[in-house]
C-alpha positions as CSV (number, residue, x, y, z in Angstrom):
1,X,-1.2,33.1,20.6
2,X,0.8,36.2,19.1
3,X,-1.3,37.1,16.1
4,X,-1.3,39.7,13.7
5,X,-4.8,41.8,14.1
6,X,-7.1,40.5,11.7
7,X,-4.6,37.8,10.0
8,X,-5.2,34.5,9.1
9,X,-3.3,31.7,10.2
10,X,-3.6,28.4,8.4
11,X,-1.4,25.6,9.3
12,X,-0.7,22.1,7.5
13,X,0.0,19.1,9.5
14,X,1.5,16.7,6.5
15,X,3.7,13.9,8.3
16,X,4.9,10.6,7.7
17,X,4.3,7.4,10.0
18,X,6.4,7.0,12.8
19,X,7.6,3.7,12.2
20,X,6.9,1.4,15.3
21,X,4.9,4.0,16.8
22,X,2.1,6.1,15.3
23,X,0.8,6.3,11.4
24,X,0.8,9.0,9.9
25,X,-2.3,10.1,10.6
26,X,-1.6,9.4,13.9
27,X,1.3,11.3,14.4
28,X,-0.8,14.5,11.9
29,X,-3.5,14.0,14.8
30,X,-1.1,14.7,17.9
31,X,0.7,17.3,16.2
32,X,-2.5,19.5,15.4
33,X,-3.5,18.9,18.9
34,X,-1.2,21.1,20.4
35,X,-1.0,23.9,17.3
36,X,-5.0,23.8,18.5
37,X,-3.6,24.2,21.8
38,X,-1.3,26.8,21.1
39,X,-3.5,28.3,18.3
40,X,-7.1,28.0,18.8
41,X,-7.8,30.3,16.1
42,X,-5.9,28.7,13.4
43,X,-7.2,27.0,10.5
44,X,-5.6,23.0,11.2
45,X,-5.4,20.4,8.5
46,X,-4.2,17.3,8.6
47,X,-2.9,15.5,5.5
48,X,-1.4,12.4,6.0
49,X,2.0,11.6,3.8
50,X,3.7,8.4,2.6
51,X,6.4,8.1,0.4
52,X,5.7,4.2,-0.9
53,X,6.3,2.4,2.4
54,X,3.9,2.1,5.3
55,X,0.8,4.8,4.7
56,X,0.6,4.8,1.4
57,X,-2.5,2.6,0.9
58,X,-4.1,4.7,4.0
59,X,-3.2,7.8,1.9
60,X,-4.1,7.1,-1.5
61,X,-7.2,5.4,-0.5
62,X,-8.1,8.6,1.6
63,X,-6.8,10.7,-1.0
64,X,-8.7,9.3,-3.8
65,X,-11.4,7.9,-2.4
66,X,-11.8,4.0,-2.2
67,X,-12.4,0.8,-0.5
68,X,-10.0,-2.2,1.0
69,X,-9.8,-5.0,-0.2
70,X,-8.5,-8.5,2.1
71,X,-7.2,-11.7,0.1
72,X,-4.9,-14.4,1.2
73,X,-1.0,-14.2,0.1
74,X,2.0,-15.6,1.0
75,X,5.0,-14.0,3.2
76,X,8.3,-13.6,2.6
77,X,9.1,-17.1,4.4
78,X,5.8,-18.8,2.4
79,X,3.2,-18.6,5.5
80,X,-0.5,-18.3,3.9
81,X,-1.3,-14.7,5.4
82,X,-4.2,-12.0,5.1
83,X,-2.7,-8.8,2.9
84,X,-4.8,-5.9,2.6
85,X,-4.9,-3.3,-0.6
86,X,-7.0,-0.6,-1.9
87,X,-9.5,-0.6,-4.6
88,X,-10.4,2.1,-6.4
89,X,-13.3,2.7,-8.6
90,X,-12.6,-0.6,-9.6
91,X,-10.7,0.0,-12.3
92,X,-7.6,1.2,-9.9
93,X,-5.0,-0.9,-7.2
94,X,-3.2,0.4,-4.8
95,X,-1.1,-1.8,-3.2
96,X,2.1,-2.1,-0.7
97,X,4.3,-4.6,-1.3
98,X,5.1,-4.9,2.3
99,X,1.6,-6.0,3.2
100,X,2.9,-9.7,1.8
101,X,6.5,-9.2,1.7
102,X,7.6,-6.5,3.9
103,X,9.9,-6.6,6.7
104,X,7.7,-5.9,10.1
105,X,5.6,-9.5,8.7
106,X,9.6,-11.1,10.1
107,X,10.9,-11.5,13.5
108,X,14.5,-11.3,13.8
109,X,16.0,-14.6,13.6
110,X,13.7,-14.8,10.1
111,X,15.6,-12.6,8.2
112,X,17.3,-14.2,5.6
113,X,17.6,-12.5,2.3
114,X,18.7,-15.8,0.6
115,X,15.2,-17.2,1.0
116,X,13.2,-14.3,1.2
117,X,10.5,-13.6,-1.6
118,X,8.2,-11.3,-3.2
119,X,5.9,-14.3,-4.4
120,X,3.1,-13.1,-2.1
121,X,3.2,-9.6,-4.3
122,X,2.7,-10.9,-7.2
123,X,-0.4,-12.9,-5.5
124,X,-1.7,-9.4,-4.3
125,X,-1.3,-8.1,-8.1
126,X,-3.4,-11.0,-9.1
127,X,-6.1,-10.8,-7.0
128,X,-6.5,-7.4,-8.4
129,X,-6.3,-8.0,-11.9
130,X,-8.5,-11.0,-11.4
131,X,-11.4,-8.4,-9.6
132,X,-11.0,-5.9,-13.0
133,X,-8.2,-3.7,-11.8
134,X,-5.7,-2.9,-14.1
135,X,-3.9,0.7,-13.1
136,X,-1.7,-0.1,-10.5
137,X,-0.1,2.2,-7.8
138,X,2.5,0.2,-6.2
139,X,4.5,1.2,-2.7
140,X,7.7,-0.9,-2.7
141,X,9.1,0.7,0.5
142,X,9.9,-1.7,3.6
143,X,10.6,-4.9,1.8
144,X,12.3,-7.9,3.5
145,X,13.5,-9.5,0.3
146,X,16.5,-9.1,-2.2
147,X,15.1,-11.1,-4.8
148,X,14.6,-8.4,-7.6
149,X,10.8,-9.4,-8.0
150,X,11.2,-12.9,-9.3
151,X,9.1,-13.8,-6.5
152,X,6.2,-11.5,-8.1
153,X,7.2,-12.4,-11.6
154,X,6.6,-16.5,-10.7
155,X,3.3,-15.7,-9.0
156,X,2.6,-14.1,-12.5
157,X,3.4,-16.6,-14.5
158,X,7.2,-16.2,-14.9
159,X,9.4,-19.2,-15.1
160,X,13.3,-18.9,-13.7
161,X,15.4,-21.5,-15.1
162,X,19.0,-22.9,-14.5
163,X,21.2,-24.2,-17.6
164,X,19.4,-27.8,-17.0
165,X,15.6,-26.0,-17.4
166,X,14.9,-26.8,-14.2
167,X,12.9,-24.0,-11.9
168,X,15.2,-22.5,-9.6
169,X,13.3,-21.9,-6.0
170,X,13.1,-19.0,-4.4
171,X,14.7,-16.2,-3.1
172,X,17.8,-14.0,-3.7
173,X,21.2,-16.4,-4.4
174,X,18.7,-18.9,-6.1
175,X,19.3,-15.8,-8.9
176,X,22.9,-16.9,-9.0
177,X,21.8,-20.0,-10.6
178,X,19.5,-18.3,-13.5
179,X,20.4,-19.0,-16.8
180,X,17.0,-18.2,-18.5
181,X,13.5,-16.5,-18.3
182,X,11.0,-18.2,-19.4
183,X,7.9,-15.4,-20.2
184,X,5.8,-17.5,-22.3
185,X,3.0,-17.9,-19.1
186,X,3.0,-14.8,-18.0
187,X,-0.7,-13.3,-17.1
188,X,-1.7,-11.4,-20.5
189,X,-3.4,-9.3,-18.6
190,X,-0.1,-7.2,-17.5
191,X,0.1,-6.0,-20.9
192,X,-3.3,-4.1,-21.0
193,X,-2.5,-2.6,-17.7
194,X,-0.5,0.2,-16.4
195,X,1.9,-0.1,-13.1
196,X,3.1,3.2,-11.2
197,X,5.3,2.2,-8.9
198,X,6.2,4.4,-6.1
199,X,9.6,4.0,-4.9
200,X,11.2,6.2,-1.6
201,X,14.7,5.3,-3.0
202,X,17.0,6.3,-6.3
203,X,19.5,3.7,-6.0
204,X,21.0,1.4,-8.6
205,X,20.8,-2.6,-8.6
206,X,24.0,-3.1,-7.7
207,X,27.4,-1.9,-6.6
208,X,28.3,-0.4,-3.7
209,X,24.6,2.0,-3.8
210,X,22.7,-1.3,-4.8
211,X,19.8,-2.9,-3.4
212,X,22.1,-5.9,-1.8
213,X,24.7,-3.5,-0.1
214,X,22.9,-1.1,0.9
215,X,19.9,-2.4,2.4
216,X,20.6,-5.6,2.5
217,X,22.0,-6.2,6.0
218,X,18.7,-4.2,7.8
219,X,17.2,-7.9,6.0
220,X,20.0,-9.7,7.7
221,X,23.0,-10.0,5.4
222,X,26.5,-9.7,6.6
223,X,28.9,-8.0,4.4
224,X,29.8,-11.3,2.7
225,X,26.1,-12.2,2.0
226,X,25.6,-8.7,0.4
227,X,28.4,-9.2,-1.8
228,X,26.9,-13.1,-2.8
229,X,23.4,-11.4,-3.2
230,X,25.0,-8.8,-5.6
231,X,26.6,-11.1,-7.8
232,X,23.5,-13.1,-7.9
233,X,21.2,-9.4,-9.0
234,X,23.8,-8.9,-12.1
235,X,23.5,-12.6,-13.2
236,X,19.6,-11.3,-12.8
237,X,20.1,-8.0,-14.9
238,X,22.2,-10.4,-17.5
239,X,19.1,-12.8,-18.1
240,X,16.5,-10.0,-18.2
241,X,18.8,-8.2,-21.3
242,X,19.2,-11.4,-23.0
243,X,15.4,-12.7,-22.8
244,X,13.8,-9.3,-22.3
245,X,15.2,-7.3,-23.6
246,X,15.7,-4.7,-20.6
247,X,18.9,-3.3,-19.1
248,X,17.5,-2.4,-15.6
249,X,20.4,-2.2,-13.7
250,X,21.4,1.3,-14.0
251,X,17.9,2.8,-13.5
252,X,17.6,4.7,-10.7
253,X,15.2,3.2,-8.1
254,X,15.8,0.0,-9.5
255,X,17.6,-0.8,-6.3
256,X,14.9,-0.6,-4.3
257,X,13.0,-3.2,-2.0
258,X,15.7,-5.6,-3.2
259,X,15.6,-4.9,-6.5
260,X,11.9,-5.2,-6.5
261,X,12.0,-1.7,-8.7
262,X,14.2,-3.6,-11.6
263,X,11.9,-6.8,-11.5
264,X,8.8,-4.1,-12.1
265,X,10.4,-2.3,-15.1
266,X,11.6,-6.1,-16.0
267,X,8.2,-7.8,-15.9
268,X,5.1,-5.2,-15.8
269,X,6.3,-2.6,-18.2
270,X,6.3,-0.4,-14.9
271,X,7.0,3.5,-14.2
272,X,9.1,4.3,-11.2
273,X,7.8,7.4,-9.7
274,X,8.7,9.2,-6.4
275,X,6.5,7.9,-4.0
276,X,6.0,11.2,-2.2
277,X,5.2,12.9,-5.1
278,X,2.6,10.0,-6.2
279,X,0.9,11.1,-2.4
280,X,1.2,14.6,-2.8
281,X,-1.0,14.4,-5.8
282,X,-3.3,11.9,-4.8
283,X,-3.8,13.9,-1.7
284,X,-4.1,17.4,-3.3
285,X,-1.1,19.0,-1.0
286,X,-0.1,21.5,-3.3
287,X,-3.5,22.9,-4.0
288,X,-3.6,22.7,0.0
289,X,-0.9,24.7,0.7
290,X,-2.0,27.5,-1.0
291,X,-2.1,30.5,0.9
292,X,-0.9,28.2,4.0
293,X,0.9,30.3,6.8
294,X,3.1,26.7,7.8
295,X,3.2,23.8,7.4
296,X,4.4,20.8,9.8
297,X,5.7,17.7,8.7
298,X,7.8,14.8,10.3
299,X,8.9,11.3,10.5
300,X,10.0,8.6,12.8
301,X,13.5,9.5,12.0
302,X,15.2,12.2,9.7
303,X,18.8,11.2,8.4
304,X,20.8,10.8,5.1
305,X,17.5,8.3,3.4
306,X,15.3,11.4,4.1
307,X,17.1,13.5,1.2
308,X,17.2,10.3,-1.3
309,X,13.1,11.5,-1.5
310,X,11.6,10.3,1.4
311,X,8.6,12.3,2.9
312,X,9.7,15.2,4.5
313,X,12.1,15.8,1.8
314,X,8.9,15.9,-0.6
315,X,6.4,18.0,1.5
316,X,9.6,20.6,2.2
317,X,10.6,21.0,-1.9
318,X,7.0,21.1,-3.1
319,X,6.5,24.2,0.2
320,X,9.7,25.9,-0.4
321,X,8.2,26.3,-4.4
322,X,5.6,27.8,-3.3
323,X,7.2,30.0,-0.7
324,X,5.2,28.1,2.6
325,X,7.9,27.9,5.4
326,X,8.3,24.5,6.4
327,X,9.1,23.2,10.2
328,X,10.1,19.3,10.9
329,X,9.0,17.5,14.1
330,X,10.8,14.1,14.2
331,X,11.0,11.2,16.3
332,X,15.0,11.5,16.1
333,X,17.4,13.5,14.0
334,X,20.8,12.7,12.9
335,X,23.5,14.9,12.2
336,X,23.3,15.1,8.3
337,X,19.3,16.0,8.7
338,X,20.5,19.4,8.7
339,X,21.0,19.4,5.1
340,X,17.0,20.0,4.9
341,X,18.0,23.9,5.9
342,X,18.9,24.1,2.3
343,X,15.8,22.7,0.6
344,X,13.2,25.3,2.5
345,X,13.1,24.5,6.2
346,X,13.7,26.4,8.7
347,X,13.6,24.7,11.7
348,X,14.8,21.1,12.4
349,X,13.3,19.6,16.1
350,X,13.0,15.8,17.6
351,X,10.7,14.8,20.8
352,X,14.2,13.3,21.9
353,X,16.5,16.8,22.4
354,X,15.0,17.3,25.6
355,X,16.7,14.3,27.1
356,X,13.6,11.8,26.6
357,X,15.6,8.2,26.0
358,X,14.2,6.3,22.6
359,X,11.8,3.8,24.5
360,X,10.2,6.7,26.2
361,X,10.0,8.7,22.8
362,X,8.6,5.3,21.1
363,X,5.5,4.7,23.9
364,X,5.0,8.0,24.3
365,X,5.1,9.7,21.2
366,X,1.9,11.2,20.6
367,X,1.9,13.1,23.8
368,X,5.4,14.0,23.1
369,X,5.0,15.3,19.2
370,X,1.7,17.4,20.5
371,X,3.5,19.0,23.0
372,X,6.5,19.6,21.0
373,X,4.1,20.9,18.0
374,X,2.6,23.5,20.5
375,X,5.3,25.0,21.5
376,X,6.9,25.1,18.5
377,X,4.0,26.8,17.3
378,X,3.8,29.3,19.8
379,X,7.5,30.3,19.0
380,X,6.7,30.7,15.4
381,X,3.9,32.9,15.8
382,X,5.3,34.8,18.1
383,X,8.2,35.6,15.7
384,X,10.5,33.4,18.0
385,X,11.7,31.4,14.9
386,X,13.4,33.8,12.1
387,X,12.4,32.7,8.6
């Protein structure tokens, strides 16, 4: 270790899950483990991130201290499953939407964002109301649905109707059919709560940046079933101006999970919030990084989504504010990931650029990240990377 006589070297370790392959605090452990290795002196922390997707339970609960909570919901196909939230204090939820409705719950050839639902959200939302909660943090990241939240809204007490009054069923181009919301069963208890609702995502409702073209063929939709699942969100936005009283479809964020982010403004009176930033305060990152020498954050992959507000994105503006140099150590990078340069880091790496092929990066990654970290923090200290 090159150090400066007598300095202090304190290093944050502040990285996202690696989707498929480590959590977060996972891929924080393997990463400290070689600056350890490379840095024995250094003062290591490890702060988990999460930017409303995957994590963010893990990190809020940590963050703010808490319990979990198990309670039956359904999935995004309507199989009965065991969903898991955090409790805080008992007064606070924190909850991820993708626990009940999230893609990873799906194998492949279930995809279908015509039948998909949020119904098993809204179950998760109850179950806390119904144990005294009544501030909600909601992650709506990694959602296998594109039904704006109707889902939710029905297991709330929402009814959706076509011109005849009858109950559509669920799922996305059931909205096609909606003539009329029908609010007058909706849990009074939403009204004497308060709903964050940490979204990774600034995107419209619809049009070309909106929830059904953009994310909806990861869900399974071909170009044509975007398009049909976008003409079904606006008759959606129509029926929740006409009987809400809300025009949700130009918010930003309200595009995201499916549109989940305009059926929370819609039907819980919600706040969309950056997800990362919801974490970094829960978690107490900027107090952290005062005085910090580095600070080392990552994901599973960095690309064009990472500068919409994603996690590194978060950790690098809130460090480049406070003038901590900030170092990424992904899973994979793509070309447009060097955009981050601008926004305070100054070094961009993946555990892939030394030839290692993406099954080998995926089953090996901790091993790979810590030896990556250590070297990287070597280089650093050694005044090998120029600031």
């Amino acid at each position: 270790m090159c150090l400066v006589e007598g300095s202090t070297i304190k290093i944050i370790v502040a990285t996202d899950s690696f989707k498929g392959s480590l959590t977060a605090a996972q891929a924080c452990a393997a990463i400290a483990e070689g600056v350890i290795l490379a840095a024995p002196e250094a003062e290591v922390e490890c702060v988990p991130m999460a930017d409303g997707g995957e994590g963010t339970v893990q990190s809020l609960v940590d963050g703010l201290g808490g319990d979990f909570v198990s309670c039956a919901a359904e999935d995004p196909v309507g199989r009965v499953r065991t969903a898991v939230y955090g409790l805080i204090n008992e007064y606070m939820a924190v909850i991820e939407m993708a626990q009940a409705s999230g893609l990873t719950l799906l194998e492949d050839k279930e995809r279908n964002p015509f039948q998909t639902s949020t119904f098993g959200t809204g179950q998760l939302i109850k179950d806390a109301l119904d144990r005294g909660a009544r501030n909600f943090i909601i992650g709506i990241g990694g959602s296998a649905t594109n039904d704006a939240g109707a889902g939710m809204a029905e297991a709330l007490g929402y009814r959706f109707l076509d011109k005849n009054g009858i109950e559509l069923p669920r799922g996305g181009l059931a909205l096609s059919e909606l003539a009329s919301i029908d609010a007058s069963c909706a849990d009074e208890r939403i009204k004497a709560s308060r709903f964050t609702i940490a979204c990774d995502v600034d995107n419209p409702l619809l049009g070309p940046l909106g929830a059904s073209e953009v994310f909806g063929p990861q869900k399974g939709a071909t170009p044509e079933i975007a398009r049909m699942l976008d003409d079904a969100l606006a008759r959606f936005a129509e029926c929740v101006f006409t009987d809400l009283g809300k025009d949700i479809k130009d918010i930003p964020g309200s595009g995201a999970a499916g549109g989940l982010g305009a059926g929370c403004l819609a039907f819980l009176g919600a706040e969309l919030r950056s997800g990362v930033d919801i974490v970094i305060g829960a978690t107490g990152l900027k107090e952290k990084l005062t005085g910090c020498t580095l600070v080392i954050t990552g994901e599973g992959r960095t690309d064009s989504q990472t500068l919409g507000g994603k996690t590194v994105y978060g950790v690098a503006k809130l460090a480049k504010s406070l003038d901590v140099p900030v170092i990424v150590i992904s899973g994979s990078l793509a070309e447009e990931a060097k955009e981050l340069l601008d926004h305070g880091v100054i070094r961009l790496y993946s555990i892939m650029e030394d030839g290692t092929g993406l099954e080998d990066a995926i089953s090996n990654a901790a091993e790979l990240l810590k030896v990556k970290a250590g070297k990287v923090t070597n280089d650093y200290l050694c005044g090998h990377i120029n600031l």
